[in-house]
C-alpha positions as CSV (number, residue, x, y, z in Angstrom):
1,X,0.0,0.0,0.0
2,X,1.8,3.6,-1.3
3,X,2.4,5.4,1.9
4,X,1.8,9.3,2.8
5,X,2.5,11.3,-0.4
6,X,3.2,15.1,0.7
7,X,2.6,18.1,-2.3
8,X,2.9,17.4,-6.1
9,X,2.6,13.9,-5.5
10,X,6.1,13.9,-3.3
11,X,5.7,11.0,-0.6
12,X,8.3,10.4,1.9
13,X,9.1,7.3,4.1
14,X,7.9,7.1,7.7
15,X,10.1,6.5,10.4
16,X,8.7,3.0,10.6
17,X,10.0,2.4,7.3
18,X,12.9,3.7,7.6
19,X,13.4,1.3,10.6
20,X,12.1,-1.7,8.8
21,X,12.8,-1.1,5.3
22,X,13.8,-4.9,3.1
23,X,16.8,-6.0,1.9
24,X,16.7,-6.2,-1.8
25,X,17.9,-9.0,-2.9
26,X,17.9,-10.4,-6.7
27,X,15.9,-13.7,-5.4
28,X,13.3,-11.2,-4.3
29,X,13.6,-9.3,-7.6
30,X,13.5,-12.1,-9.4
31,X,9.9,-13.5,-7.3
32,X,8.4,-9.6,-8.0
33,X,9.1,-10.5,-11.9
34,X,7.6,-13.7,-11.8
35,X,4.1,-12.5,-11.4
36,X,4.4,-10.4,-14.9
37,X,6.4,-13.2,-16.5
38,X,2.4,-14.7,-17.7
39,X,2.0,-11.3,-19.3
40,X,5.6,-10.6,-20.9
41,X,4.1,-9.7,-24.7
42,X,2.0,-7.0,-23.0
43,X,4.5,-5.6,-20.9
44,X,6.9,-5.5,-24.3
45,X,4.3,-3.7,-25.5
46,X,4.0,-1.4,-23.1
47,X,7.8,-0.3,-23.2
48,X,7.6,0.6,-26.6
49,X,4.4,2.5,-26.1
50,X,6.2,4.3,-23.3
51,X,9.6,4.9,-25.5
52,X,7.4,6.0,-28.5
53,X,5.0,8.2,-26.6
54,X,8.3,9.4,-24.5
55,X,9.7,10.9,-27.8
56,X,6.5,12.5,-29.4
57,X,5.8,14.1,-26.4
58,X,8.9,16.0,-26.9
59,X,8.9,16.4,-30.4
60,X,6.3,19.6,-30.5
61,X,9.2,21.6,-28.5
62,X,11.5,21.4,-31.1
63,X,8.3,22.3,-33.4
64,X,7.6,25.7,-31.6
65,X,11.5,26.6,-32.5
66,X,10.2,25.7,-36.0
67,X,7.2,28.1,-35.8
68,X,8.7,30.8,-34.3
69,X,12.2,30.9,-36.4
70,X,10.5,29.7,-40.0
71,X,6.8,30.7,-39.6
72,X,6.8,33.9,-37.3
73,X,10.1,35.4,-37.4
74,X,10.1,34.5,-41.4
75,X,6.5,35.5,-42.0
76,X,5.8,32.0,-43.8
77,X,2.3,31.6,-43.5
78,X,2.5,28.0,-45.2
79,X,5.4,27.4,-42.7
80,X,3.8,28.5,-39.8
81,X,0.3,26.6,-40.4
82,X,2.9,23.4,-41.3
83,X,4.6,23.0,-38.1
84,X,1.1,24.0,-36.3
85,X,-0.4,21.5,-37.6
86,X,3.0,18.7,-37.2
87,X,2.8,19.7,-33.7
88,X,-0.6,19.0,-32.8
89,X,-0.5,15.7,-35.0
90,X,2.1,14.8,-33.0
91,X,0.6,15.4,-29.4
92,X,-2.7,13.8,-30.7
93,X,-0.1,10.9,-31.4
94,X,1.0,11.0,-28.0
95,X,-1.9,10.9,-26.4
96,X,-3.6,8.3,-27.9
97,X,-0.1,6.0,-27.6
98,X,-0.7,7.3,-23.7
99,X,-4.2,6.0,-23.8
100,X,-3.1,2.3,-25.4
101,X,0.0,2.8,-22.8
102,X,-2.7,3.1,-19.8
103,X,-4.9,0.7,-21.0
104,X,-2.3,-2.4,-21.2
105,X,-0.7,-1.0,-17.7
106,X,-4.0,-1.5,-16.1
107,X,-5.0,-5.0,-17.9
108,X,-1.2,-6.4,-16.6
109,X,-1.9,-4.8,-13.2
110,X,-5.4,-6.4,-12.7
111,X,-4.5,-9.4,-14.0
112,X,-1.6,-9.6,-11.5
113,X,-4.0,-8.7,-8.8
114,X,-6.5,-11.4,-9.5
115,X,-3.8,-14.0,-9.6
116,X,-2.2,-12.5,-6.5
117,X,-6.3,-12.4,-4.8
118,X,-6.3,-15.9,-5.9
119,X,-3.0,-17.1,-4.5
120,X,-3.4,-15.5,-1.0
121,X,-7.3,-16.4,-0.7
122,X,-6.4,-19.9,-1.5
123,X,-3.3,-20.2,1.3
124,X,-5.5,-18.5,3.8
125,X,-8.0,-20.8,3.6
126,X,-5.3,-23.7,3.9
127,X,-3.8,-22.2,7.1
128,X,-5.0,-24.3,10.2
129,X,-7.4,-22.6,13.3
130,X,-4.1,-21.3,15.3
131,X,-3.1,-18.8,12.6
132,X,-6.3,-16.9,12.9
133,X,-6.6,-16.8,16.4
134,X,-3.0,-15.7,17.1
135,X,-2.7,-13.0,13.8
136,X,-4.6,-10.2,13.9
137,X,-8.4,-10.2,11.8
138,X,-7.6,-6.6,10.6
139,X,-3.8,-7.4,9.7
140,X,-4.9,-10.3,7.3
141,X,-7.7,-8.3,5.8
142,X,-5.5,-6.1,4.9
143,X,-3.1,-8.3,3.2
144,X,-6.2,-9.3,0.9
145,X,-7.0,-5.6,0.3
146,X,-4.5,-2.6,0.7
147,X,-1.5,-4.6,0.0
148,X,-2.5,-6.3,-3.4
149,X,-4.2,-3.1,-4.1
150,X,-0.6,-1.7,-3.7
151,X,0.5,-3.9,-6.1
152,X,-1.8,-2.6,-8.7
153,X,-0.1,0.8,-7.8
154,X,2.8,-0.3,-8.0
155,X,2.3,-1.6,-11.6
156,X,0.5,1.1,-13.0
157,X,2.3,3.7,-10.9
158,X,5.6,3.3,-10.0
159,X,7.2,0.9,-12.7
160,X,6.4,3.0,-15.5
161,X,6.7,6.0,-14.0
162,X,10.1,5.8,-13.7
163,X,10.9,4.1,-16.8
164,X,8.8,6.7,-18.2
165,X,10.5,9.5,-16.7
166,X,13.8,8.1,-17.4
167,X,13.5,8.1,-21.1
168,X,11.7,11.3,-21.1
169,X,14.7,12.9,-19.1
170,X,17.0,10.8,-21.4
171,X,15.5,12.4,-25.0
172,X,15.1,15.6,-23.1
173,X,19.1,15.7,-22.8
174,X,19.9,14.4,-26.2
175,X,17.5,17.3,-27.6
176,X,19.1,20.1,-25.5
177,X,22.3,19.4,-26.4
178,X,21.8,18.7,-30.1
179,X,20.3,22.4,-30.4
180,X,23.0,24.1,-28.3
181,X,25.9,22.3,-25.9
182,X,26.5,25.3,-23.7
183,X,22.8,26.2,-22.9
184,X,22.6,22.6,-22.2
185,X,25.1,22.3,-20.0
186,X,23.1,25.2,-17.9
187,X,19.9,23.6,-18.3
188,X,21.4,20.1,-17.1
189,X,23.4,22.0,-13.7
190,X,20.5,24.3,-12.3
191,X,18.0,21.6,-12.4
192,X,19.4,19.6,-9.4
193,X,20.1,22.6,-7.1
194,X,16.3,23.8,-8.0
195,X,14.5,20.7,-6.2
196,X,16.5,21.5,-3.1
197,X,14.0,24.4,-1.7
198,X,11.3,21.9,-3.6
199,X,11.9,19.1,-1.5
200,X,12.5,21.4,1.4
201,X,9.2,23.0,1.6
202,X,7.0,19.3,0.4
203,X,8.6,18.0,3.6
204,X,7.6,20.4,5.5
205,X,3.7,20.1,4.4
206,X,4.0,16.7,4.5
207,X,4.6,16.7,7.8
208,X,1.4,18.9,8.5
209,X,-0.4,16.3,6.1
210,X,1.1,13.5,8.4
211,X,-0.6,15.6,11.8
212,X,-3.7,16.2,9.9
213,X,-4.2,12.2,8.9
214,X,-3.5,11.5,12.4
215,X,-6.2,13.9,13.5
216,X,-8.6,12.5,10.9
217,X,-8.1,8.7,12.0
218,X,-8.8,9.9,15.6
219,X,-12.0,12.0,14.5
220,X,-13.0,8.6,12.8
221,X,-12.5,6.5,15.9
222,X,-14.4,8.4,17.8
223,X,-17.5,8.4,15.3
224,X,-16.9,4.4,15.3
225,X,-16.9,4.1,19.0
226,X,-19.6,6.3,19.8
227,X,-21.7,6.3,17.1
228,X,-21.8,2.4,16.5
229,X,-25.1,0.2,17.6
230,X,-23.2,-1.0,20.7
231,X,-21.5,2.3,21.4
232,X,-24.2,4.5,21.3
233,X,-26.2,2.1,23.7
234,X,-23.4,2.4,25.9
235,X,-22.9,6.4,26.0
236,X,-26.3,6.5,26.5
237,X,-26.9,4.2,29.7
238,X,-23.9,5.8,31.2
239,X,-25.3,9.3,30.4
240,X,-21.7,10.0,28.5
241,X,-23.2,12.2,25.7
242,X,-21.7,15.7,26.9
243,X,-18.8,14.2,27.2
244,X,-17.9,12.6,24.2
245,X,-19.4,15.4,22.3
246,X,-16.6,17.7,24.1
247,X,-14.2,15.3,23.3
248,X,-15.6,15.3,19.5
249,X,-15.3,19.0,19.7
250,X,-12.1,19.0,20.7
251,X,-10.2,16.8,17.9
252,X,-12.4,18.4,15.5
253,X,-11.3,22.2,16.4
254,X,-7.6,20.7,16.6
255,X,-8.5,19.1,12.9
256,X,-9.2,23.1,11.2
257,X,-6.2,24.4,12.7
258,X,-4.3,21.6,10.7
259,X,-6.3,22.2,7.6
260,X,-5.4,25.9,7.8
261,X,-2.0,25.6,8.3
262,X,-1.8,22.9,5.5
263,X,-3.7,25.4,2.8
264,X,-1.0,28.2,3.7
265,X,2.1,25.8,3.8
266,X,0.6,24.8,0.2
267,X,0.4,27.9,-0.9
268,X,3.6,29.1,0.4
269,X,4.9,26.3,-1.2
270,X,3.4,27.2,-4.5
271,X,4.8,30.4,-4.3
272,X,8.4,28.7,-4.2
273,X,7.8,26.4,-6.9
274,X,6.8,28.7,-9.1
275,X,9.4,30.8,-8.2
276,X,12.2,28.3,-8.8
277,X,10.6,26.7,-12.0
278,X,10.9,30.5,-13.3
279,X,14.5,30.9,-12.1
280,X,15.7,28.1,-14.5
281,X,14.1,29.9,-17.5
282,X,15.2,33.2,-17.0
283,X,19.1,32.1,-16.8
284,X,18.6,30.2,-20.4
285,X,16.8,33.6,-21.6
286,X,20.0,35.2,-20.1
287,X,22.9,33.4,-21.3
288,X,21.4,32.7,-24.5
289,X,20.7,35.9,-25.6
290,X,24.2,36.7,-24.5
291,X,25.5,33.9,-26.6
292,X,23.0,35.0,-29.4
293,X,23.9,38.8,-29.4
294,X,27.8,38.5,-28.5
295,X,29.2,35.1,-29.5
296,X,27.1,33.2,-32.0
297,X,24.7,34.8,-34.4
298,X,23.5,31.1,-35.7
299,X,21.5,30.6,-32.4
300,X,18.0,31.8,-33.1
301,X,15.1,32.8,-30.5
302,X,13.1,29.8,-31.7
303,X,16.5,27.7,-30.6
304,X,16.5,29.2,-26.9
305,X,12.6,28.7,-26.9
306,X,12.8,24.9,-27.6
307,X,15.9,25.1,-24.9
308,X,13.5,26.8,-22.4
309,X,10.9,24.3,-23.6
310,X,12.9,21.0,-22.8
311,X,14.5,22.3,-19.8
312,X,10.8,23.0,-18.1
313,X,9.4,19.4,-20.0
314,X,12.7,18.1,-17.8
315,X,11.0,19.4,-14.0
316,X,8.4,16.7,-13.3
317,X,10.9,13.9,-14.4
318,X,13.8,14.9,-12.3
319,X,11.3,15.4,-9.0
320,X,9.9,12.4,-9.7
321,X,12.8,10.0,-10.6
322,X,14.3,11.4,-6.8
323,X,11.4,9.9,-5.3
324,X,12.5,6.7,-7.0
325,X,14.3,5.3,-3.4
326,X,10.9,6.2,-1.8
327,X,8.7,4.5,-3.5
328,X,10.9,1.4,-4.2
329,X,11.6,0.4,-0.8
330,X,7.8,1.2,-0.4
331,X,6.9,-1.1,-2.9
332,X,9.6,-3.8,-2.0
333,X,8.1,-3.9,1.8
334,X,4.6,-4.3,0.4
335,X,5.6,-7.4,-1.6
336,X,7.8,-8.5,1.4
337,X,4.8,-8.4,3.1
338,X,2.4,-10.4,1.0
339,X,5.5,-12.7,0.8
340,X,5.5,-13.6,4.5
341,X,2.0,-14.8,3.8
342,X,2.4,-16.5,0.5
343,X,5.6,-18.9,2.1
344,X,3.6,-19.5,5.9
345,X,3.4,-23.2,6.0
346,X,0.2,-24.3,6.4
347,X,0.0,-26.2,10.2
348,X,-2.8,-28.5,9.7
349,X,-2.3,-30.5,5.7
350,X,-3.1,-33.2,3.6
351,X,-0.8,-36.3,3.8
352,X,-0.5,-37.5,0.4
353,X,-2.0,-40.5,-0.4
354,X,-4.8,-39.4,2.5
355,X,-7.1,-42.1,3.2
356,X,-10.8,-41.8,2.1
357,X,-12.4,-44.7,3.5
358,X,-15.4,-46.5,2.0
359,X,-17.4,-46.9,5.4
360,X,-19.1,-44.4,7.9
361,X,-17.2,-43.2,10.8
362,X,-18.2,-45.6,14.0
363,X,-15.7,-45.5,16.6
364,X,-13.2,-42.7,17.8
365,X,-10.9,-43.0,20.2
366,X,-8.0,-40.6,21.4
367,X,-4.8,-42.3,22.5
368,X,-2.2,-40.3,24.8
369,X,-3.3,-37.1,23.1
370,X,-0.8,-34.2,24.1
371,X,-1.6,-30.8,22.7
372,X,-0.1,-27.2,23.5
373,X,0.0,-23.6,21.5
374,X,3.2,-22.8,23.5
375,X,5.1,-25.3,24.7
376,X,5.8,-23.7,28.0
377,X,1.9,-24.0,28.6
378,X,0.5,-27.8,28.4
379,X,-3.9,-27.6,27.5
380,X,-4.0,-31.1,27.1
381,X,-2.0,-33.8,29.1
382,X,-2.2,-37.6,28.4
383,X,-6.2,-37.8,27.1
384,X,-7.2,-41.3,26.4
385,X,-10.7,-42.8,26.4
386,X,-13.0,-44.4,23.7
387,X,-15.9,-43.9,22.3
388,X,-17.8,-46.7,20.8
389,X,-20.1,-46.4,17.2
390,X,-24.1,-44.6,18.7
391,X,-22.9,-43.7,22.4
392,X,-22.6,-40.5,23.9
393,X,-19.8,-39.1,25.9
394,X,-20.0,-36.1,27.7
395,X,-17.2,-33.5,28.8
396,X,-17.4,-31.5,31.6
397,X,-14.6,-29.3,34.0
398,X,-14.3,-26.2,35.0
399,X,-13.6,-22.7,32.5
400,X,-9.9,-23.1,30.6
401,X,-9.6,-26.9,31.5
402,X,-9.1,-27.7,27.3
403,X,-12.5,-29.2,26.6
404,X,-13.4,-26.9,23.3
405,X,-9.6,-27.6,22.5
406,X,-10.0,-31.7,23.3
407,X,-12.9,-31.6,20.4
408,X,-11.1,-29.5,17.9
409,X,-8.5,-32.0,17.4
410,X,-11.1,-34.4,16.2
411,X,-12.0,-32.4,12.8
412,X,-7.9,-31.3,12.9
413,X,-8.7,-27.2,13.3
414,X,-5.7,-28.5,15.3
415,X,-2.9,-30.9,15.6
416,X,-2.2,-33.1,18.5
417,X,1.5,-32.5,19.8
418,X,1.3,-36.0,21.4
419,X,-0.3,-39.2,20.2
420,X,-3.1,-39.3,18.4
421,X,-6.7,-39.3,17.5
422,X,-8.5,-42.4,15.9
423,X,-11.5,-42.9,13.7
424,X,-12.0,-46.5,13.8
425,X,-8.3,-47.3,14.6
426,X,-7.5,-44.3,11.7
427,X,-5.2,-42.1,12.6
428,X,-7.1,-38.6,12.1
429,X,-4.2,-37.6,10.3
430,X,-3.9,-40.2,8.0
431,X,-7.4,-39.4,6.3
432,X,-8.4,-37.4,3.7
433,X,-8.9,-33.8,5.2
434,X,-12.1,-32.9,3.4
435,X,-13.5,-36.4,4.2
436,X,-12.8,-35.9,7.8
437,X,-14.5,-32.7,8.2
438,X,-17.5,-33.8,6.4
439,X,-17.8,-36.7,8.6
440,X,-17.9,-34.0,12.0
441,X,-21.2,-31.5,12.8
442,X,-20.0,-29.1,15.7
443,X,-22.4,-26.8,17.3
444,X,-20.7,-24.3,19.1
445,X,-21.6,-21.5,21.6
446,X,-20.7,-18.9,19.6
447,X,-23.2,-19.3,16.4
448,X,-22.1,-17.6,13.3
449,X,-24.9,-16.8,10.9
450,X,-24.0,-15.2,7.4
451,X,-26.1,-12.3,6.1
452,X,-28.8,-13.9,4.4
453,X,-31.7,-15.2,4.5
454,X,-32.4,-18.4,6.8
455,X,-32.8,-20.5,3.8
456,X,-29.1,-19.5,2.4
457,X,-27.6,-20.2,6.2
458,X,-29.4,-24.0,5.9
459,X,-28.2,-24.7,2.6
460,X,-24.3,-23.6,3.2
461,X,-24.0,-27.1,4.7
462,X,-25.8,-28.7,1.8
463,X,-26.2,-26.6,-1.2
464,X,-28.6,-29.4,-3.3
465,X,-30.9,-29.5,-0.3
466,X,-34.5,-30.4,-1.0
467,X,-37.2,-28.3,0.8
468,X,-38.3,-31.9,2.4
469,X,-35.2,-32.0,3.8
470,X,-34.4,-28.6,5.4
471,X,-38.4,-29.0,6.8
472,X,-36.8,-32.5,8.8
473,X,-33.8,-30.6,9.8
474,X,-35.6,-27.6,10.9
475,X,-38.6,-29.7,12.7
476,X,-36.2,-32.0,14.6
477,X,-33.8,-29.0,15.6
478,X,-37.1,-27.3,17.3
479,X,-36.9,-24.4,14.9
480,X,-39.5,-25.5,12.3
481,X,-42.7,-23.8,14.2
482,X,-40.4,-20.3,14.6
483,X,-39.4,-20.2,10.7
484,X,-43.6,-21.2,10.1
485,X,-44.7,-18.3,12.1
486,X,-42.6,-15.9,10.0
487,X,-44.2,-13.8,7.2
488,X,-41.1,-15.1,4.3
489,X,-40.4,-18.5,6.2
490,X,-37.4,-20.2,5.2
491,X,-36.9,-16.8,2.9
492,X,-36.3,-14.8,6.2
493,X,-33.4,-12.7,6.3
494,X,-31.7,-13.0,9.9
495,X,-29.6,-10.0,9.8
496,X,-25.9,-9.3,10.0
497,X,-23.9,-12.2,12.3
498,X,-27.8,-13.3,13.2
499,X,-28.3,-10.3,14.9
500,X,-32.4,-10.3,14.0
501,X,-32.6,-13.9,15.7
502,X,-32.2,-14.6,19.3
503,X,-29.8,-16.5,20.9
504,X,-31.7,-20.0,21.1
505,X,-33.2,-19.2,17.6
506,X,-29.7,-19.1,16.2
507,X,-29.1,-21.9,18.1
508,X,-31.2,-24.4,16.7
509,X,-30.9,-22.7,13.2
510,X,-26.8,-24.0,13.9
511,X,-28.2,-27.2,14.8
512,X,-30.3,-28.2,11.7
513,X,-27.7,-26.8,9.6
514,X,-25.5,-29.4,11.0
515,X,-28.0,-31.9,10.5
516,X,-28.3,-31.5,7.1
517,X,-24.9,-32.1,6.7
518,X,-25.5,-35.4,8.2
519,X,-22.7,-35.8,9.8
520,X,-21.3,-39.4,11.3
521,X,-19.7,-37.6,14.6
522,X,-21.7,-34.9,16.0
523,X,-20.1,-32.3,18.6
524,X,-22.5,-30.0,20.9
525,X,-19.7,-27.2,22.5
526,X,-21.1,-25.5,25.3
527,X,-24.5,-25.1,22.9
528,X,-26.2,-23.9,25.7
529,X,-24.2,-21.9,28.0
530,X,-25.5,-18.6,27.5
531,X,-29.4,-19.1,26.8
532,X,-32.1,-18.7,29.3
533,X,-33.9,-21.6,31.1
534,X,-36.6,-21.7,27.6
535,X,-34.2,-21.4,24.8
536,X,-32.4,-24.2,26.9
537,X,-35.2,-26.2,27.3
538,X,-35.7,-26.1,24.0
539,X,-32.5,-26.9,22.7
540,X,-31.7,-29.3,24.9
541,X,-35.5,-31.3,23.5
542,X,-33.4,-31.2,20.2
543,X,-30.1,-32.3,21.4
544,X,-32.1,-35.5,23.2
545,X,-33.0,-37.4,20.6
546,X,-29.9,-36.6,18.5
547,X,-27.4,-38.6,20.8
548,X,-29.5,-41.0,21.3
549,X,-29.0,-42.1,17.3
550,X,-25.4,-40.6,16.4
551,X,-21.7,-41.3,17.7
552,X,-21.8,-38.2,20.0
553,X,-20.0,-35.5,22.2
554,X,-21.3,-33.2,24.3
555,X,-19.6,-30.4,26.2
556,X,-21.6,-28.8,28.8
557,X,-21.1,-25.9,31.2
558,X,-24.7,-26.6,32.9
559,X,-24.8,-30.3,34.6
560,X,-27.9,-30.8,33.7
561,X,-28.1,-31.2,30.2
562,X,-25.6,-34.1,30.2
563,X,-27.3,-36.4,32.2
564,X,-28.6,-38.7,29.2
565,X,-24.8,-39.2,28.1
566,X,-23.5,-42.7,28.1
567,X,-20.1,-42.1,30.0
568,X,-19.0,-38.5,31.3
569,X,-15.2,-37.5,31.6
570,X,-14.4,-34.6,34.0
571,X,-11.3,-32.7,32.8
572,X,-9.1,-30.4,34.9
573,X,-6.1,-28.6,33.7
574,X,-5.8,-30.7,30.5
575,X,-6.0,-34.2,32.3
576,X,-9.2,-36.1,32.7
577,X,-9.3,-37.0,36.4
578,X,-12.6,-38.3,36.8
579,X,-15.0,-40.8,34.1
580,X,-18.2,-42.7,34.5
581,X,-21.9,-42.4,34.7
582,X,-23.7,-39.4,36.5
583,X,-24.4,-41.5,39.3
584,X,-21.0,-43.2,39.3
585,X,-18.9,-39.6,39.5
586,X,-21.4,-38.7,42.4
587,X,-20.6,-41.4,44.4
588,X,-16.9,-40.8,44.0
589,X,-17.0,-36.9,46.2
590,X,-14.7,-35.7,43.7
591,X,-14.7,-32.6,41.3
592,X,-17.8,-34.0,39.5
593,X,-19.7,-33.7,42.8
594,X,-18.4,-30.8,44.0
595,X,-19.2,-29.5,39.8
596,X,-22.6,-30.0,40.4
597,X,-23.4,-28.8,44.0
598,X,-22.1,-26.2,43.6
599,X,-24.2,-25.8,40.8
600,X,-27.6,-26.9,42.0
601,X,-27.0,-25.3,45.4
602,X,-26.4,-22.1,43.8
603,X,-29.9,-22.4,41.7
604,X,-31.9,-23.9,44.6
605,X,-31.0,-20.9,46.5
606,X,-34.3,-17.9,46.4
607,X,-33.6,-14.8,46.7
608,X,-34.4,-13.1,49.5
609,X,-37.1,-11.1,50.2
């Protein structure tokens, strides 16, 4: 992504990239290529437009000599109209070269994009559950979105740009010094002493630029806090609304004195590049009409005109080609970037050869299962037990004992550190990744609804679905009559993350959505933790009959809603210390019992009067 770009398009580096700016190297030079390698015959084609158009856009300088010298000075009306006409020919020319130039630059850069899009969609959605809970959401967004867009930029932008500039400068010598070597020699010196005050002064309002971005992203995080459905719910029950408006008021009055003091420091600046574009003018005038009047009588005024011509055509390419450092090491960070994501090794892969086994899923069974996300912190320690084809086994513990993380090793959103996890004596690993997952239904706590309608959620898990179907799903999840008593049905929309649904709505929407996958192994985690006794209720007359039919597991914060499983394992601190039947565990007066008295003791309690 191009960082901050001060006046006339000058953009400076920011002290963080400064600090972190890449090593070039020619392997990384040699990877940027290999993305327009696919689109080599364009790219030829858009050096020569850039060389061609380069030339011709030069050429009607040297044709205003022409029609000053051999049309106005010589009063040759045929001449004049000649060279008139030549030079708007040529600029037409130019132009329309420019237009082809602009259209292949943005066809390669698009095209480099999509394939880049492609590439990093594609090895994001290979990377395993641990990369996008320990990275940053906003950080791999923009990955996806600013940096590849930067790429584009880059294309368009800075690659021809500079080549474009360099020829131009290039032509623009070769012309000066054809027409007249010592005028030339002026033209070439001065130029480089006259971006001096140029760069001084874009600094300088770059840095108020810089202030006044910094303002604005402040302005805009407070109209996202406060002006958001959550935060203006909050500013309102704490009766905040005089005080964030001050605080608005405040960022916003500091935001106008930055915009003032930017407009002046651009129009001082103005002021001095005007000043010092004129300055390299006046000396050609100068000396030239001293060579022409003193020294050499074969220079003409048309000759110092194309002169003053070239050297001013020669302004934007110099200023530009010194931001050439700029934007390369911008442009080499950005692909550094995207590069750090394109070789991330995807934790969680396919073996090849991966099993895909002919039979349904019956028994699973985890054997001296080890898992950790740092080493220095164990979550699971030694986990064995077995669960036989149609049973039910529940897992219970306190908060941060590892039993969401015991059940995401089973579809491999994780790896086991330490032995291993068996689908009918199958190493998990062994099989076929999309197999396994289609063979595992998890409904979580945390629901995740797409913005859609209720119909579209349903059929993400089975796209052919017949209406027969997602009316069995629905009736035994418990959500049928809800979706009946709505005015579009199944057409419903349910809002943004669900957000038009409550909790236990959502819920049993999650849970025919697994069924409809139809899966061998099905996982309840914590699917009722944060509903009210109803939704619960109602849930839970769902959940009943679906264990009693399926190889099950059920993870429960509230005891009662596992009391139909077939064993129970009580975990603590990533060890089971406790297995057997409700009745079984009671009798033991260990961390079962003491699980669910404190539990039931705390419910049977009535509040007092």
């Amino acid at each position: 992504m191009p960082g901050p770009r001060g006046p006339m398009g000058r953009s400076f580096l920011t002290e963080e990239e400064k600090a972190n700016r890449p090593k070039v190297t020619w392997p990384l030079l040699k990877r940027v290529l290999s993305y327009l390698a696919p689109y080599w015959k364009q790219m030829v084609l858009v050096i020569v437009a850039i060389l061609v158009s380069s030339v011709l856009s030069l050429l009607p300088s040297i044709l205003t000599g022409r029609i000053i010298d051999e049309g106005l000075i010589a009063r040759n009306m045929n001449a004049l109209i000649k060279y008139i006409l030549l030079s708007l020919g040529v600029t037409l020319a130019a132009n329309l070269i420019g237009v082809l130039q602009s259209y292949l630059n943005s066809w390669i850069a698009q095209h480099v994009t999509f394939d880049m899009r492609n590439s990093m969609y594609r090895k994001l959605q290979s990377m395993s559950q641990r990369f996008f809970t320990t990275n940053n959401q906003g950080d791999i967004i923009m990955r996806m979105t600013s940096d590849i867009d930067g790429v584009q930029s880059t294309i368009t932008r800075t690659m021809t740009d500079i080549l474009s500039n360099a020829i131009t400068l290039i032509v623009a010598v070769i012309l000066m010094y054809r027409q007249n070597w010592i005028l030339a020699t002026v033209g070439v010196i001065i130029i480089p002493l006259f971006t001096i005050p140029t760069r001084t002064a874009g600094k300088t309002r770059w840095n108020l630029t810089r202030e006044s971005q910094e303002c604005n992203d402040e302005i805009n995080g407070i109209l996202n806090e406060t002006l958001s459905v959550s935060g203006q719910l909050l500013v309102k029950l704490f009766n905040k609304e005089e005080v964030e408006y001050e605080r608005y008021e405040k960022v916003n009055e500091k935001m106008i004195r930055l915009n003032i003091r930017e407009s002046m420091a651009g129009r001082w600046f103005r002021v001095i590049i005007s000043t010092t574009a004129s300055i390299g003018p006046m000396l050609l005038y100068l000396v030239g009409g001293i060579i022409m009047m003193r020294y050499d009588e074969t220079l003409t005024v048309g000759g110092i005109t194309v002169l003053v011509t070239l050297l001013n055509n020669m302004y934007r390419p110099v200023n530009q080609l010194l931001d050439f450092q700029v934007e390369w090491i911008r442009s080499m960070a950005l692909f550094t970037r995207l590069f750090a994501y394109y070789d991330m090794e995807p934790e969680v892969q396919n073996k090849e050869n991966a099993l895909i086994p002919k039979t349904t899923i019956g028994t699973v069974t985890f054997d001296h299962v080890g898992f950790y996300y740092d080493p220095e912190r164990q979550i699971l320690k030694d986990i064995n037990f077995y669960l036989p084809s149609g049973q039910c086994v529940a897992i219970v513990g306190p908060s941060g004992s590892g039993k969401s993380t015991l059940v995401n090793l089973i579809p491999r959103l994780y790896d086991v550190t330490e032995g291993a996890v068996l689908f009918d004596g199958i190493d998990v690993r062994d099989l076929d990744l999309n197999y396994l997952r289609s063979c595992v239904g998890i409904v979580s706590q945390e629901t995740y609804l797409f913005n859609g309608t209720i119909r579209d959620n349903l059929l993400y898990a089975k796209p052919d679905a017949t209406e027969a179907e997602l009316i069995d799903a629905c009736d035994q999840a418990n959500i049928l009559d809800f979706i009946n008593k709505q005015e579009l049905g199944f057409d419903t929309m349910v809002g943004n993350r669900g957000l038009k649904l409550s909790g236990g709505e959502k819920q049993r929407l999650s849970i025919a959505r697994v069924l409809l996958k139809d899966p061998d192994v099905l996982i309840f985690d914590e699917a009722t933790s944060s509903l009210d006794s109803i939704s619960e209720r109602k849930i839970q007359e769902a959940i009943d009959p679906l264990i009693e039919e399926r190889t099950s597991i059920l993870i429960a914060h509230r005891l009662s809603t596992i009391l139909a499983a077939d064993t129970i394992l009580v975990v603590k601190d990533g060890i089971i210390v406790e297995r057997g039947t409700h009745e079984e565990l009671l009798a033991k007066d260990g961390v079962y019992k003491e699980l669910y008295e404190t539990q039931f003791t705390v419910r049977s309690k009535k509040p007092k009067e």
